[in-house]
C-alpha positions in Angstrom: 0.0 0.0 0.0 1.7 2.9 -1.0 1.4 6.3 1.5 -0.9 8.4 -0.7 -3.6 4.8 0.0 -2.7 4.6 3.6 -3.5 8.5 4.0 -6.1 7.5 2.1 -7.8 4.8 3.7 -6.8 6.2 7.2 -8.9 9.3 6.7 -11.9 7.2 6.2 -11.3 4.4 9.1 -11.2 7.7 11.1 -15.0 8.5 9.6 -15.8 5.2 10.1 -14.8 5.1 13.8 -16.6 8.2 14.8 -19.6 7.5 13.1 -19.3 10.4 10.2 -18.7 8.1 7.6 -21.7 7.9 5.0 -23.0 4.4 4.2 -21.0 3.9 1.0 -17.5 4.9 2.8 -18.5 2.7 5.7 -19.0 -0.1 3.3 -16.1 0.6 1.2 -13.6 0.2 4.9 -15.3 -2.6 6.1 -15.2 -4.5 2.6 -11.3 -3.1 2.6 -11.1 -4.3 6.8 -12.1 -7.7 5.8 -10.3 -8.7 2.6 -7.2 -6.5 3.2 -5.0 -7.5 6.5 -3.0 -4.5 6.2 -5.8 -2.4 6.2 -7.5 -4.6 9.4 -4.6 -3.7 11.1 -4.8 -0.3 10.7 -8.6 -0.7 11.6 -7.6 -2.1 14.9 -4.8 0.0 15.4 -7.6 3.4 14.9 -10.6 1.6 17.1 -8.3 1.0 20.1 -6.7 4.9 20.1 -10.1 6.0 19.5 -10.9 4.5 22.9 -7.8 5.4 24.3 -7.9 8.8 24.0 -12.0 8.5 24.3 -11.5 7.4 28.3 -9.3 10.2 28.7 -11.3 12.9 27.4 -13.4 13.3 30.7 -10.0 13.3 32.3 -8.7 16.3 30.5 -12.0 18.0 30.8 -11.6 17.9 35.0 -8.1 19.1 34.8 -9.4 22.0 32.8 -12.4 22.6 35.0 -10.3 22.5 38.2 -7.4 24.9 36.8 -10.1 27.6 35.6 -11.6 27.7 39.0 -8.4 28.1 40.2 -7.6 31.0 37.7 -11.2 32.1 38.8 -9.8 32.4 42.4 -6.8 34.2 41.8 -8.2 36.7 40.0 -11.0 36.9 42.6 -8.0 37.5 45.5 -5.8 40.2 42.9 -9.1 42.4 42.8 -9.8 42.0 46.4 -6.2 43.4 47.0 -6.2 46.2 44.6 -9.4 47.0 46.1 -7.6 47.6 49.8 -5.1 49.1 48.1 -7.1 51.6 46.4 -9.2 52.0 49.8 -6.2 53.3 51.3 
């Protein structure tokens, strides 16, 4: 499979896995998953990042929540001290 094919064929396993794929692309990388090996591979490979990185989404989305309240917090305690410092 030459690179321009694997780009190629990646780009729809990706549609495929998150469900944008229309019915004829799904078709054509399943047909593709099952005859080709190389391509099932790559298949494999894409499913198990996609739920990899899908687990660690709600991680990353805490992390952010917790670090803007903290930013939230900070800000809050700057404009309470320029506050006494302009009451001054």
């Amino acid at each position: 499979m030459n690179e321009s094919n694997k780009e190629e064929i990646g780009f729809l396993i990706e549609l495929a896995i998150t469900g944008q794929a229309d019915a004829r692309q799904f078709e054509e990388v399943m047909t593709r998953v099952e005859n080709e090996p190389e391509v099932g591979e790559l298949y494999r490979q894409a499913l198990a990042e996609h739920r990899l990185f899908e687990g660690q989404v709600p991680v990353a989305e805490k992390t952010l929540e917790q670090e803007r309240v903290q930013q939230q917090a900070e800000q809050q305690r700057r404009q309470q001290e320029n506050n006494l410092d302009l009451g001054m």
